[in-house]
Backbone as CSV, one residue per row, in Angstrom:
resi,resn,N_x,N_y,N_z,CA_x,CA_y,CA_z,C_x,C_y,C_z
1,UNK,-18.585,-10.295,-8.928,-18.126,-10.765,-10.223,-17.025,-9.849,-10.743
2,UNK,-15.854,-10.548,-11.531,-14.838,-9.885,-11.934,-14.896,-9.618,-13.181
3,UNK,-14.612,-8.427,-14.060,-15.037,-8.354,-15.212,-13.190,-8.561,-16.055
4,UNK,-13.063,-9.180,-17.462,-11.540,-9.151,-17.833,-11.851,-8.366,-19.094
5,UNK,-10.642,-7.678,-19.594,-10.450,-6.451,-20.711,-10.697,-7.882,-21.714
6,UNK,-11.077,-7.264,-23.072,-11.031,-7.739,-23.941,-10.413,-8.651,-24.817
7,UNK,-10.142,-9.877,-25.255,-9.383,-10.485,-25.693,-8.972,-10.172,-27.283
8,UNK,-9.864,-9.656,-27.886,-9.791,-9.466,-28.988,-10.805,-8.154,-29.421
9,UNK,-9.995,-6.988,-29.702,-9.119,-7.142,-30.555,-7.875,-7.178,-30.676
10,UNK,-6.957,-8.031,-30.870,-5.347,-8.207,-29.690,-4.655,-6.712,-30.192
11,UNK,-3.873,-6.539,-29.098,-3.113,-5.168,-28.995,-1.557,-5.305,-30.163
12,UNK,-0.945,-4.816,-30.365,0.274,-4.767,-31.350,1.198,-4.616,-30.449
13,UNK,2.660,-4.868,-31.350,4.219,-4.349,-30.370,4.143,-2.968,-30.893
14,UNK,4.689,-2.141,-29.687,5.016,-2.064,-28.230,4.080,-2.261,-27.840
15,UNK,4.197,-3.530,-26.724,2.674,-3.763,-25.540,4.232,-3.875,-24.376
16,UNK,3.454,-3.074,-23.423,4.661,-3.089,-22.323,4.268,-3.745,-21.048
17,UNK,4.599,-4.284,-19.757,4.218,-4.462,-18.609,5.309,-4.020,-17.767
18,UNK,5.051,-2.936,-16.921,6.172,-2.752,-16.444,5.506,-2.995,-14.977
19,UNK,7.020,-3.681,-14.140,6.782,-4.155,-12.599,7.456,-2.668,-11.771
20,UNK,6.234,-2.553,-10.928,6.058,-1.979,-10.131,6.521,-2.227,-8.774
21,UNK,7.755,-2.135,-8.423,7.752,-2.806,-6.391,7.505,-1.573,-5.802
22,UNK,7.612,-0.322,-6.084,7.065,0.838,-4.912,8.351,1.085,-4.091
23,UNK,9.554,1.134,-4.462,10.853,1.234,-3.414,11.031,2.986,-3.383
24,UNK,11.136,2.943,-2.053,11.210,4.343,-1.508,12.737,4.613,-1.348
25,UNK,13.567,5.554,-2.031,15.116,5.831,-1.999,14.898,7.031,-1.156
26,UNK,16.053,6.907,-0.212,16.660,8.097,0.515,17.662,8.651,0.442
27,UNK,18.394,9.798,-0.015,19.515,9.755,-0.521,19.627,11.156,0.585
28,UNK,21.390,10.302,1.413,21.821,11.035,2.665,23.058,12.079,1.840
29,UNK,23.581,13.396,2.908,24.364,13.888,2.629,25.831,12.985,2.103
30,UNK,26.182,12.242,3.335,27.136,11.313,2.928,27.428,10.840,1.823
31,UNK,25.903,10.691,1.190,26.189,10.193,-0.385,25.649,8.983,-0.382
32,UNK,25.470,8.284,0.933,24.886,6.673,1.094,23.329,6.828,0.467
33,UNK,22.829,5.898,0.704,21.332,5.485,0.505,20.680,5.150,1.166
34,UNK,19.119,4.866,1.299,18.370,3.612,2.502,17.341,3.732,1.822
35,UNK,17.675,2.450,1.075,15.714,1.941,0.539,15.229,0.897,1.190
36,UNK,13.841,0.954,1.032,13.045,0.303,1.959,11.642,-0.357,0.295
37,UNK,11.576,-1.059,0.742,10.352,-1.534,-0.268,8.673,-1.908,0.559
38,UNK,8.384,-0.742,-0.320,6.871,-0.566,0.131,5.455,-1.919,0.041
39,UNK,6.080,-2.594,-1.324,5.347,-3.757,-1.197,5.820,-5.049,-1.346
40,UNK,5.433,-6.022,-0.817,5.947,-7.393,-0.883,5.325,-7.869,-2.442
41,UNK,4.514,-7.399,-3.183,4.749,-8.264,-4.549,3.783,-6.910,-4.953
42,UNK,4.876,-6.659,-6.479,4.312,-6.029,-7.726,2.888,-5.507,-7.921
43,UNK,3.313,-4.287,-8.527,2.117,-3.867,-9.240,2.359,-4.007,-10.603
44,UNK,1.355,-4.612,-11.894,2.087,-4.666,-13.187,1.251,-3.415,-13.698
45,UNK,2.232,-1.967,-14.194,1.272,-1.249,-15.254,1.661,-1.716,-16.796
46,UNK,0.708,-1.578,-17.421,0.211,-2.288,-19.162,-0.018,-0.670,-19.983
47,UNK,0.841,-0.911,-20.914,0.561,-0.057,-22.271,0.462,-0.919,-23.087
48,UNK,-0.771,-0.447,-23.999,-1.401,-1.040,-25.251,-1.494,-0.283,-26.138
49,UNK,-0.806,-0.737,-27.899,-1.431,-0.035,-28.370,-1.914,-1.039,-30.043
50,UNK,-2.749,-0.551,-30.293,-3.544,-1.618,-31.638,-2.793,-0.806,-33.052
51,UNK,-3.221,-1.938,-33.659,-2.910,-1.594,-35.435,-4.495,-0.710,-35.621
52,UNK,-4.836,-0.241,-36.994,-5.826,0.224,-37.340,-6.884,-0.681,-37.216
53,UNK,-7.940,-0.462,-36.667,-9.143,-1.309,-36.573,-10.798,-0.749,-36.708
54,UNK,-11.039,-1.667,-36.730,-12.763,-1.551,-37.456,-13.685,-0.677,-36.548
55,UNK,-14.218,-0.026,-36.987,-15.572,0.280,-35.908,-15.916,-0.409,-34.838
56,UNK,-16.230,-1.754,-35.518,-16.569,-2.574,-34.884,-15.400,-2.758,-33.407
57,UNK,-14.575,-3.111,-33.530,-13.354,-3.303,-32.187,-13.762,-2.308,-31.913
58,UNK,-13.369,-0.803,-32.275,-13.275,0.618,-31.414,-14.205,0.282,-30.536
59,UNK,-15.464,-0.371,-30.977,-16.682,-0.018,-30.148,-16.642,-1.000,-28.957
60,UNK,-16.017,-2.316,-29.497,-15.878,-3.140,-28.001,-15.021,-2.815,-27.124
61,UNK,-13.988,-2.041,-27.339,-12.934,-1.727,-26.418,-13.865,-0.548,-25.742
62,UNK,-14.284,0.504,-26.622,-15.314,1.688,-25.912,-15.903,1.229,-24.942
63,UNK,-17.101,0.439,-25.208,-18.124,-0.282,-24.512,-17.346,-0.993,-23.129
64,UNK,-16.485,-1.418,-23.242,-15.629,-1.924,-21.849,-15.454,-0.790,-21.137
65,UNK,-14.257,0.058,-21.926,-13.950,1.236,-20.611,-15.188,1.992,-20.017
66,UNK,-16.092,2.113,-20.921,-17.507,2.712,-20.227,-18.145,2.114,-19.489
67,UNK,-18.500,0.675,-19.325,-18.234,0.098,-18.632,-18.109,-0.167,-17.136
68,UNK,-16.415,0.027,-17.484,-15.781,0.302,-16.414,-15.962,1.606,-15.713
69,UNK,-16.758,2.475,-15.744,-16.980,3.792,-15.677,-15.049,4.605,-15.580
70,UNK,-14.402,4.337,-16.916,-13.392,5.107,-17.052,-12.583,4.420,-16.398
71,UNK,-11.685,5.147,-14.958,-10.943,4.630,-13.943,-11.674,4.177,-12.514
72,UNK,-12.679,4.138,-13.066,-13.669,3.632,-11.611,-13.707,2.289,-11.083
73,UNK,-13.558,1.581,-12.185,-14.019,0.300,-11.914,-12.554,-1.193,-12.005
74,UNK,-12.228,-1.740,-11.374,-10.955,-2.711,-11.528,-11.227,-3.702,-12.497
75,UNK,-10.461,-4.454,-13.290,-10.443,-5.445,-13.850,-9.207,-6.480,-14.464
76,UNK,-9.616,-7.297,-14.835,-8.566,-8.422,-14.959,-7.465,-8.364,-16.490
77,UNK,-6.475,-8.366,-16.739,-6.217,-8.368,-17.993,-5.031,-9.305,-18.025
78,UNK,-5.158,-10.439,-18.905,-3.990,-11.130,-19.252,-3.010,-11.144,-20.205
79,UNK,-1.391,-11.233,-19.499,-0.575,-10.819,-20.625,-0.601,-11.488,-21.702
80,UNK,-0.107,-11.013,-22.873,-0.514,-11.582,-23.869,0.686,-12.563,-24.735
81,UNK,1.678,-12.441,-23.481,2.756,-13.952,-24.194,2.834,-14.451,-22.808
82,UNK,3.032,-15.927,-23.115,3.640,-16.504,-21.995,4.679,-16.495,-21.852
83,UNK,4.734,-16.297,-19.962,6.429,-16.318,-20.076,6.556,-16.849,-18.217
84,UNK,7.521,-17.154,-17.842,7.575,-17.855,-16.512,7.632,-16.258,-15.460
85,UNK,6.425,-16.660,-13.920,6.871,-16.150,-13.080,6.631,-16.441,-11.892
86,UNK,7.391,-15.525,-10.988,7.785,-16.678,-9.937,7.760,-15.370,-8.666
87,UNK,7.183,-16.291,-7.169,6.885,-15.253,-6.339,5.710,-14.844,-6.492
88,UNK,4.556,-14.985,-6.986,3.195,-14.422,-7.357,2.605,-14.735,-5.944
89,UNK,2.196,-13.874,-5.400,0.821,-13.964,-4.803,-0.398,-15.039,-5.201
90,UNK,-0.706,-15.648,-4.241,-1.926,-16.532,-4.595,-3.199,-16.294,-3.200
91,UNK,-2.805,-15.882,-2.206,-4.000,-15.588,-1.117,-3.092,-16.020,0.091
92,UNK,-3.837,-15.575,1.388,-3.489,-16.000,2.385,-4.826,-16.810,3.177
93,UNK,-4.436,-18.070,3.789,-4.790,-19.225,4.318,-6.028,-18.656,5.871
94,UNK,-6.919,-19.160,6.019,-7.591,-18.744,6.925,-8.487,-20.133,7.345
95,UNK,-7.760,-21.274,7.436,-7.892,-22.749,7.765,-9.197,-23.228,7.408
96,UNK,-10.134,-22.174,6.764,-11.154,-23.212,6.533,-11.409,-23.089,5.089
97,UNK,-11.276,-22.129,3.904,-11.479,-22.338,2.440,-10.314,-22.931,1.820
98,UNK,-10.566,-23.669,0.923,-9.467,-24.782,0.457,-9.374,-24.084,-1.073
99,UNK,-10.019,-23.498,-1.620,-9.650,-22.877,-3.327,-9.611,-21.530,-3.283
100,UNK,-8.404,-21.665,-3.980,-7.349,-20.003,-4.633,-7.209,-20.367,-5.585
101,UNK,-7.882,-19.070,-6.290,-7.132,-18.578,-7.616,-6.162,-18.429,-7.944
102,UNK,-5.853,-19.030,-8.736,-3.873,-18.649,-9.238,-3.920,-17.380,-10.012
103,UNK,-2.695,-16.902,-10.287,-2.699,-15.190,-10.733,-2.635,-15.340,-12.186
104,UNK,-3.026,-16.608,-12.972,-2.295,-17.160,-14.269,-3.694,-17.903,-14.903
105,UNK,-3.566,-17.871,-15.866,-4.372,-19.112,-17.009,-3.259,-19.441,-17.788
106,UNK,-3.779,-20.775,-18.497,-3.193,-21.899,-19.061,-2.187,-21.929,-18.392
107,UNK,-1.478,-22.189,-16.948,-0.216,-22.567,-16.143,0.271,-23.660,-16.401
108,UNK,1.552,-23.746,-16.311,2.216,-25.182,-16.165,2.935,-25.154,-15.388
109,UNK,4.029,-25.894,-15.407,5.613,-25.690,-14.323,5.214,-25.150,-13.077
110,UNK,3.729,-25.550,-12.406,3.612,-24.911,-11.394,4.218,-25.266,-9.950
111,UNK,4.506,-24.299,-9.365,5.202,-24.608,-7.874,4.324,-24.201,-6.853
112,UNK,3.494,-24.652,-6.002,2.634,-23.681,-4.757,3.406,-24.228,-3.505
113,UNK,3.403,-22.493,-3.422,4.442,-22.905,-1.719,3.042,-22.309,-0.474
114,UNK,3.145,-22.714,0.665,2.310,-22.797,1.935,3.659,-22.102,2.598
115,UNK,4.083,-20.953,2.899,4.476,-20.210,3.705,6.137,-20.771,3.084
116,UNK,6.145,-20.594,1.864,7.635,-20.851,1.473,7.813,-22.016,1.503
117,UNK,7.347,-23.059,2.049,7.709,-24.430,1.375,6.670,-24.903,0.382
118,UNK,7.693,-25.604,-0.645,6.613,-26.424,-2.046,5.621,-27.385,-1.265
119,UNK,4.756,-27.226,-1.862,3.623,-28.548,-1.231,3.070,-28.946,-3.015
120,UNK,2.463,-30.234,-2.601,1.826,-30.735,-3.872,0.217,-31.261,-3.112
121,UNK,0.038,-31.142,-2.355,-1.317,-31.712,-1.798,-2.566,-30.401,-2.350
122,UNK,-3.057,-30.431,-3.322,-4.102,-29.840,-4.365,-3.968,-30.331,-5.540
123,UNK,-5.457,-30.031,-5.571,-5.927,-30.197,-7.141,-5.703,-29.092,-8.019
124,UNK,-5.745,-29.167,-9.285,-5.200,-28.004,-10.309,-6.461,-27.943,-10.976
125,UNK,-7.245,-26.849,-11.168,-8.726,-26.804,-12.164,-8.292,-25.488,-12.958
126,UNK,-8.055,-25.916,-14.115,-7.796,-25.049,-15.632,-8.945,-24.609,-15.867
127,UNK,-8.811,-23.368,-15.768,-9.575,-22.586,-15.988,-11.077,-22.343,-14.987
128,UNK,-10.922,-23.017,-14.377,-12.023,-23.161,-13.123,-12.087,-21.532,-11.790
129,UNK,-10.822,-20.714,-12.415,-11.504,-19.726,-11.007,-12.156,-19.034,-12.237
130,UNK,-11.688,-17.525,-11.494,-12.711,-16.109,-12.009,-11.795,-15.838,-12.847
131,UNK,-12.686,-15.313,-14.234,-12.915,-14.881,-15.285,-11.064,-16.024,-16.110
132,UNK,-11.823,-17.090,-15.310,-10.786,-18.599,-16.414,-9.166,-18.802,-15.688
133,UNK,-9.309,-18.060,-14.912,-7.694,-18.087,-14.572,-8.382,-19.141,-13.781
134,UNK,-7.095,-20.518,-13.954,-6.719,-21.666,-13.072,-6.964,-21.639,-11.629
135,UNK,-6.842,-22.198,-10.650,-7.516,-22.490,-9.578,-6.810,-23.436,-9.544
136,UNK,-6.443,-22.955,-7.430,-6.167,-24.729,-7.068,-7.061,-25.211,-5.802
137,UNK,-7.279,-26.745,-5.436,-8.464,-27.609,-4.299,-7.392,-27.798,-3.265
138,UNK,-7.121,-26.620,-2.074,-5.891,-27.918,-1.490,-7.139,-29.480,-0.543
139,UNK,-6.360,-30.323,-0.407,-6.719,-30.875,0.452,-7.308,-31.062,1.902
140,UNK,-6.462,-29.695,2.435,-7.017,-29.546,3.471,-6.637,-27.912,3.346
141,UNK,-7.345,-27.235,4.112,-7.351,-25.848,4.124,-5.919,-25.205,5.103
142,UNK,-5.558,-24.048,4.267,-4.393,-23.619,5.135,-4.303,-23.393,6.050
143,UNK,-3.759,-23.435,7.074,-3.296,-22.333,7.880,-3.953,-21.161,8.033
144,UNK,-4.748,-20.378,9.296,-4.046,-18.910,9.541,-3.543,-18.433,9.553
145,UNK,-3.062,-17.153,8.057,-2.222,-16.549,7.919,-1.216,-17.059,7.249
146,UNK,-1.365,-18.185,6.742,-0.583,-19.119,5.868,-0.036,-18.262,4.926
147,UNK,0.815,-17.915,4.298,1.067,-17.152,2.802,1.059,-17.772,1.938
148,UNK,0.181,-17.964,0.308,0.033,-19.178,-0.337,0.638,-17.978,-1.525
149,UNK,1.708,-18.719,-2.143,2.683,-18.123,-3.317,2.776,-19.094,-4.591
150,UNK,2.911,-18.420,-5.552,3.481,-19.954,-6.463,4.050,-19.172,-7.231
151,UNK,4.717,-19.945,-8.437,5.609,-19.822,-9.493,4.634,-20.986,-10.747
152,UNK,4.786,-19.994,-12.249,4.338,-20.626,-13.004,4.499,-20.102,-14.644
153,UNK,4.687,-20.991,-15.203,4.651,-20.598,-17.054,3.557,-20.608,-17.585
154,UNK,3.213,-19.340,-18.061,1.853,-19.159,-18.479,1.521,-17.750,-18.718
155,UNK,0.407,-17.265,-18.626,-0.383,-16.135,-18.614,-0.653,-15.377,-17.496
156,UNK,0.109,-14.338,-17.174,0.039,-13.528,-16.164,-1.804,-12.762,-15.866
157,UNK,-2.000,-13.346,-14.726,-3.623,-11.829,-14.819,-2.874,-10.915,-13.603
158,UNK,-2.939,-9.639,-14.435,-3.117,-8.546,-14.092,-4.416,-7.867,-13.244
159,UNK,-4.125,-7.530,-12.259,-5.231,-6.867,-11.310,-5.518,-5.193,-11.834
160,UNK,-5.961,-4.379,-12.695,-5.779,-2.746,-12.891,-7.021,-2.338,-13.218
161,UNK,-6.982,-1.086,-13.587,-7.859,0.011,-13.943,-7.486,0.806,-15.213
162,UNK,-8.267,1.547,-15.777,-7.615,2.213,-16.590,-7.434,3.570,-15.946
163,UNK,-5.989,3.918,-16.660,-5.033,4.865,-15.801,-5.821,6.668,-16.076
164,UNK,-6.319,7.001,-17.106,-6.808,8.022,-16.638,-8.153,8.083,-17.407
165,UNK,-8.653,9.084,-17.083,-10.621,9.575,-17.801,-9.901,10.226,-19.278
166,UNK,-10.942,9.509,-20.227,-11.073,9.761,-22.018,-11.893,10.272,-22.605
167,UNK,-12.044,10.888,-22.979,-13.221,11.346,-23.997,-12.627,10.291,-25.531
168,UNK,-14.465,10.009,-25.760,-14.140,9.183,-27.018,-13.052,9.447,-28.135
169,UNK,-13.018,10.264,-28.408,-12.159,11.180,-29.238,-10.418,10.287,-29.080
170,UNK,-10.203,11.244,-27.492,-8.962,10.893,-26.895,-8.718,9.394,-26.684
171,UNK,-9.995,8.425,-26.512,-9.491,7.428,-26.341,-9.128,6.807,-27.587
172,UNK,-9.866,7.127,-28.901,-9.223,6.230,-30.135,-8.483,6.829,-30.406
173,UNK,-8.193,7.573,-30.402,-6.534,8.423,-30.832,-5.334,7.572,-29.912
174,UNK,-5.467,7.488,-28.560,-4.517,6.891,-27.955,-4.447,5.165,-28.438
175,UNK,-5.785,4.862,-28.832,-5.279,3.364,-29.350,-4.379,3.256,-30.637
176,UNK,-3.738,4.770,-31.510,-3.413,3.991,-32.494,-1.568,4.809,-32.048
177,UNK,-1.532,5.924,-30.775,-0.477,6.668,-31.030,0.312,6.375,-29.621
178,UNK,-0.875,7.437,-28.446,0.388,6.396,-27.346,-0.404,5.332,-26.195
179,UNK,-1.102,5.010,-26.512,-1.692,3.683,-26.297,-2.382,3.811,-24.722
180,UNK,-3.426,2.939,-24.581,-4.101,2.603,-23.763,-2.975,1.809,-22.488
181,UNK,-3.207,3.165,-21.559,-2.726,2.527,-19.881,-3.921,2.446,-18.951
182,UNK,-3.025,0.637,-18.190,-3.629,0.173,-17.467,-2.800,0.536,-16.221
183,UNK,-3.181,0.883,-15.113,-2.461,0.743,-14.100,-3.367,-0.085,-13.213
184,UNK,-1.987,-0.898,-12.415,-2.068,-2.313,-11.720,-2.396,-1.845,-10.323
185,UNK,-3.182,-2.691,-9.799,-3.663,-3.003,-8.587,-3.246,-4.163,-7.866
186,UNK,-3.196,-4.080,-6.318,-2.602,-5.030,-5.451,-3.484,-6.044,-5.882
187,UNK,-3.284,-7.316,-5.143,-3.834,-8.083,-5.185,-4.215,-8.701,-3.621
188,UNK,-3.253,-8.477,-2.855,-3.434,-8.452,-1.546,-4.472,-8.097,-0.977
């Protein structure tokens, strides 16, 4: 079972997501370059930070990261505007399970490609995978080794952890000054 961060109590601006590709730079005498990219799709890290809030919130956000035993434990977090993306990871094909999770809730404009080409042969179930993110039925099961990708407008889920160990103290202080980091996990 997948556990997702809290929906409420919603976080304030600055909420950041920054993409992660992992590109390794080499920088030669010549002056040239040679990068190489370490992963084929993103890591998203998340800064959060809240307006003043009640006991009550402090304690549900507490109660999560503890939880989570700190940075021990992974979980799901969705961004909190929609906005289109494209290239997402959705699973790779092993010809006999037919449902993947999409990386998104409430999706639209969706595109699922089967090894880079669009296909439309699946069903779409809103809110039907883990912890509500959308889900698709293909028809018939992929391929071995199939790469199943899509593109979509909606709600990004985030794969992370929280980025370092808090003492209670330190952690409500960081919710009101420099905010609660998530760092992102593959999904692969």
């Amino acid at each position: 079972m997948s556990y997702q961060y809290p929906e409420t109590p919603i976080p304030t601006e600055p909420y950041d997501i920054k993409i992660n590709w992992k590109t390794v730079i080499s920088d030669f005498d010549s002056g040239k370059e040679q990068r190489r990219q370490k992963n084929l799709y993103p890591k998203y890290n998340v800064s959060l930070t809240y307006p003043p809030l009640s006991l009550t919130d402090i304690q549900i956000l507490w109660n999560f990261y503890q939880a989570r035993r700190g940075t021990y434990e992974p979980f799901y977090f969705y961004s909190i505007e929609e906005a289109q993306w494209n290239g997402c990871f959705v699973g790779i094909g092993n010809a006999s399970d037919t449902t993947f999770d999409l990386p998104g809730k409430s999706a639209s404009s969706i595109v699922i490609y089967d090894n880079g080409v669009a296909t439309a042969t699946y069903t779409l179930g809103v809110g039907d995978g883990d912890c509500l993110s959308d889900n698709i039925v293909f028809n018939t099961a992929p391929a071995v080794n199939a790469l199943i990708t899509c593109d979509f407008y909606g709600y990004l889920r985030i794969r992370c952890r929280f980025q370092e160990e808090l003492t209670r103290s330190s952690f409500t202080a960081a919710l009101y000054k420099t905010g609660i980091n998530l760092r992102g996990l593959s999904n692969v």
